[in-house]
C-alpha positions in Angstrom: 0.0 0.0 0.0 0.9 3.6 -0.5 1.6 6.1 1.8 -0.4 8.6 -0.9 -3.7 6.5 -1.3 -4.7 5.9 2.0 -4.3 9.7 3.3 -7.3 11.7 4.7 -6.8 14.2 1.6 -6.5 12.0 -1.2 -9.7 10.4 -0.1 -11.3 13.5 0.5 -9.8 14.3 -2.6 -11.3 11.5 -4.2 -14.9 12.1 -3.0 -14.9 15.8 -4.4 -13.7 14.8 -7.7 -16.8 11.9 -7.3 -18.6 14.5 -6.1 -18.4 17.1 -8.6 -18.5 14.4 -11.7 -22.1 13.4 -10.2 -23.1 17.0 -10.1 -21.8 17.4 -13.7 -23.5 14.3 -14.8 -26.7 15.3 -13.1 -26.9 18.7 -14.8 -26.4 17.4 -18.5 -28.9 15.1 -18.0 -31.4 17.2 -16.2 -30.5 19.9 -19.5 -30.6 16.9 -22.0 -33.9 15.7 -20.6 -36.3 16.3 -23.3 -34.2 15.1 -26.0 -33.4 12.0 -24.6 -37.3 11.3 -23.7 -37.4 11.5 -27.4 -34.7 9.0 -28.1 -36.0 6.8 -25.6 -39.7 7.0 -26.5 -38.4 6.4 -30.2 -36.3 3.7 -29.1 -39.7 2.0 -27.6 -41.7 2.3 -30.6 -39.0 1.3 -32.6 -38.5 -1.9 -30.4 -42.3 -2.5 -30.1 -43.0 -2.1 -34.2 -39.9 -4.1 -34.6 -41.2 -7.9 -34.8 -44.2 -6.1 -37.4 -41.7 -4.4 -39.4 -39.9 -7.8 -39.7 -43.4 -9.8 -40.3 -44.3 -7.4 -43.0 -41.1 -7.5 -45.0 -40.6 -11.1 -45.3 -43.7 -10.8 -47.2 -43.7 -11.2 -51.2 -45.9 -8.7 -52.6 -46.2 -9.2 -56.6 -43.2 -11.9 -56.5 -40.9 -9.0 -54.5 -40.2 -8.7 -51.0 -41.3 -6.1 -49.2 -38.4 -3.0 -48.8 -38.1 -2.3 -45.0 -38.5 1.6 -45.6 -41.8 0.4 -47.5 -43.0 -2.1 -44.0 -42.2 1.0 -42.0 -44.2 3.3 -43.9 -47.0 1.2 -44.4 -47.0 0.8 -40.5 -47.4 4.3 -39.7 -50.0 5.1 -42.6 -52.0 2.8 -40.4 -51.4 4.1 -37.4 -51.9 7.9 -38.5 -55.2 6.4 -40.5 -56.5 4.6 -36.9 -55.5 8.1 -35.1 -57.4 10.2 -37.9 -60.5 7.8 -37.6 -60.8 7.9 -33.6 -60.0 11.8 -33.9 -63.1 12.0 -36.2 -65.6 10.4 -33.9 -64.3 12.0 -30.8 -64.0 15.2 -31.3 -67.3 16.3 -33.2 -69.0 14.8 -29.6 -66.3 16.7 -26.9 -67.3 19.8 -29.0 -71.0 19.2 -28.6 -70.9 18.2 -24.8 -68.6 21.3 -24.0 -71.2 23.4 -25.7 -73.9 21.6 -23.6 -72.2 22.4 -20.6 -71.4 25.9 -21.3 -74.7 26.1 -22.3 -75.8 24.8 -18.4 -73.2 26.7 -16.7 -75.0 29.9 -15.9 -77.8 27.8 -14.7 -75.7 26.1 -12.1 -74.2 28.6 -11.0 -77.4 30.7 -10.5 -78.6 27.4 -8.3 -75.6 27.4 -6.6 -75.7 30.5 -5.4 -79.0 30.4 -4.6 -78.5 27.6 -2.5 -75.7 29.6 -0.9 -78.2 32.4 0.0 -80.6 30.0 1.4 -77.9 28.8 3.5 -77.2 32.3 5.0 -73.9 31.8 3.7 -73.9 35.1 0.9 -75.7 38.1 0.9 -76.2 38.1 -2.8 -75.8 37.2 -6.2 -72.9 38.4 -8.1 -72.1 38.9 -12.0 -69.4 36.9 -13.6 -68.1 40.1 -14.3 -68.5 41.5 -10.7 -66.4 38.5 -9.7 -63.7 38.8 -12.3 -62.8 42.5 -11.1 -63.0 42.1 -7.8 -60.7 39.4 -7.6 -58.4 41.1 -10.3 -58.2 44.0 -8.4 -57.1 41.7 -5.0 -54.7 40.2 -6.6 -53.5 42.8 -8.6 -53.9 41.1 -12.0 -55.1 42.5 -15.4 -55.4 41.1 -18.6 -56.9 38.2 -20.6 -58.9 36.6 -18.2 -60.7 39.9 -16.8 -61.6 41.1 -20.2 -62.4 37.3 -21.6 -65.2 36.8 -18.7 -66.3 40.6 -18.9 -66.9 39.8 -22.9 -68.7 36.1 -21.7 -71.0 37.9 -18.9 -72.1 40.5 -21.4 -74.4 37.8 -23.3 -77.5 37.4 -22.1 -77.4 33.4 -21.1 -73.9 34.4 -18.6 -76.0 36.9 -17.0 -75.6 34.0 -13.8 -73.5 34.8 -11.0 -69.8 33.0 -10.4 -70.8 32.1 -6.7 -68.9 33.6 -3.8 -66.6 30.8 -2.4 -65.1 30.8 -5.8 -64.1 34.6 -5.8 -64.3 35.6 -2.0 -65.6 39.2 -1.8 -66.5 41.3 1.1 -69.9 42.1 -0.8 -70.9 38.6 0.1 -69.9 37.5 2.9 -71.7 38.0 6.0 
C-alpha cells in the first residue's frame, strides 16, 4: 500500500472529484432531458414495431419482398389512418358536450348561489363580471382573463352569478 492512497486528503480528494463528476452528470442530463425522452420513447416504438416491421417485409408482394423503408411506412399510414379515424368520432362529440355544458353553466351557477343564500352563507348574487374585477383587483392582475369573462357575462345566457366561495368578496360574505 501507499503512503499517498490511503491519506485523509486523497480520499477527500477523491470524493470531491466523485462529487463534482455526479453533479456534472446530473446537470447534462437534467438539460438533455427532453431530448433523450425523445430517443427513448423512439427507441420504444422502434422496439415494439420491430417484430411487425420484420413480419411485413418477409412478405412477397407481386413476386418481390417487401423493402423495410416500404414495411415502416405502411405501418405508420395505419397508425396515422387509426388516429385520424378515432380523432373524427371523438372530437365532433367533446365539442358538442362542451357546448352543452357551457350552455348549463350559468344555470348552475345561479342554483348554486342560490343555494348559498338560502344557506345564509352570501348576501347576494354576483355577475361573472363583478367577480372577475373584484378578484383582479385583489390580486393585482389585469389582462386576458378579466376582459375574456367581462366579454362572456355580457351575453345574455352568462347573465348568472360566479358564486362567492369561488371569488371571495366582502360584498358577500356576511
Amino acid at each position: 500500500m501507499t503512503a499517498g492512497s490511503d491519506s485523509p486528503r486523497a480520499l477527500i480528494r477523491y470524493a470531491l472529484v466523485g462529487l463534482a463528476l455526479t453533479v456534472a452528470l446530473s446537470a447534462f442530463l437534467w438539460f438533455a432531458r427532453d431530448a433523450l425522452t425523445l430517443v427513448y420513447i423512439s427507441a420504444l416504438v422502434a422496439t415494439g414495431l420491430s417484430p411487425l416491421v420484420n413480419a411485413l417485409e418477409r412478405k412477397r408482394f407481386m413476386r418481390q419482398q417487401v423493402p423495410r423503408w416500404a414495411a415502416i411506412l405502411v405501418i405508420y399510414l395505419c397508425i396515422i389512418a387509426v388516429v385520424v379515424s378515432i380523432a373524427i368520432v371523438v372530437v365532433p362529440a367533446v365539442i358538442m358536450q362542451t357546448r352543452d355544458l357551457l350552455n348549463a353553466l350559468p344555470t348552475w351557477l345561479h342554483k348554486g348561489q342560490q343555494w348559498l343564500i338560502d344557506r345564509g352563507l352570501i348576501t347576494r348574487e354576483i355577475s361573472t363580471q363583478e367577480a372577475v374585477q373584484q378578484t383582479a383587483t385583489r390580486s393585482g392582475a389585469r389582462g386576458s382573463a378579466a376582459s375574456c369573462c367581462s366579454a362572456a357575462s355580457s351575453a345574455p345566457a352568462q347573465r348568472s352569478a360566479c358564486t362567492c366561495w369561488a371569488f371571495p368578496s366582502s360584498m358577500c360574505w356576511r
